[in-house]
Phi, psi and omega in degrees: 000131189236142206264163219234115177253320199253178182273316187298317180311324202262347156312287208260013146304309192287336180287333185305292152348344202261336178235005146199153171343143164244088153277077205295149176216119185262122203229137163244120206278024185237033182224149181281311166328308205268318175315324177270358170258008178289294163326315169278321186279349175302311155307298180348295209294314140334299095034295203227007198296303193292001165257044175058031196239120176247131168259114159256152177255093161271134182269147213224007170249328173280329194207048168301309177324309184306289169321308176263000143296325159335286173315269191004284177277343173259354177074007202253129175286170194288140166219158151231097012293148175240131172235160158185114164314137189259060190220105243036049179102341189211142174317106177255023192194152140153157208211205179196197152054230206256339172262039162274101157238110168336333141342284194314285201284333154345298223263319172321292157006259194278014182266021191260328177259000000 
């Protein structure tokens, strides 16, 4: 999962999107929430990294500019924890909290690769 510090990295995660699924992930490293869905994107990644399925990592305490630049330019309100699929530029899923479950994105997935 590659992690996203700056507005050009997260431009060209999204531009990236255009040529293959994007699963973006807003991790907060001081919540309990977000460690057991940290935990969950983990396996995902784990999973799917090798099926053309690309992952960003935003930390949304470290790299609150980023993070709410996201929401912005995606249109999406701010959550923490956060996932959201990615494909031409705009969100086509996503969710937060207790449902980032491996299952959830699991089923989300594989009709992509």
């Amino acid at each position: 999962m590659d992690s996203i510090h700056s507005l050009d990295e997260l431009h060209a995660l999204v531009e990236r999107s255009h040529e293959q699924p994007v699963v973006l992930f807003k991790h907060s490293t001081r919540c309990p929430i977000s460690a057991q869905a940290a935990s969950e994107m983990k396996q995902v990644v784990e999973r799917f990294e090798k099926d053309n399925i690309a992952f960003g990592l935003i930390l949304v305490v470290e790299d609150r500019e980023i993070s709410l630049a996201a929401a912005d330019q995606l249109g999406i309100k701010h959550e923490s924890p956060q996932a959201m699929l990615l494909k031409d530029g705009e969100v086509t899923w996503h969710d937060s909290h207790y449902q980032i479950q491996y299952d959830r994105l699991e089923s989300i997935l594989s009709p992509l690769i």
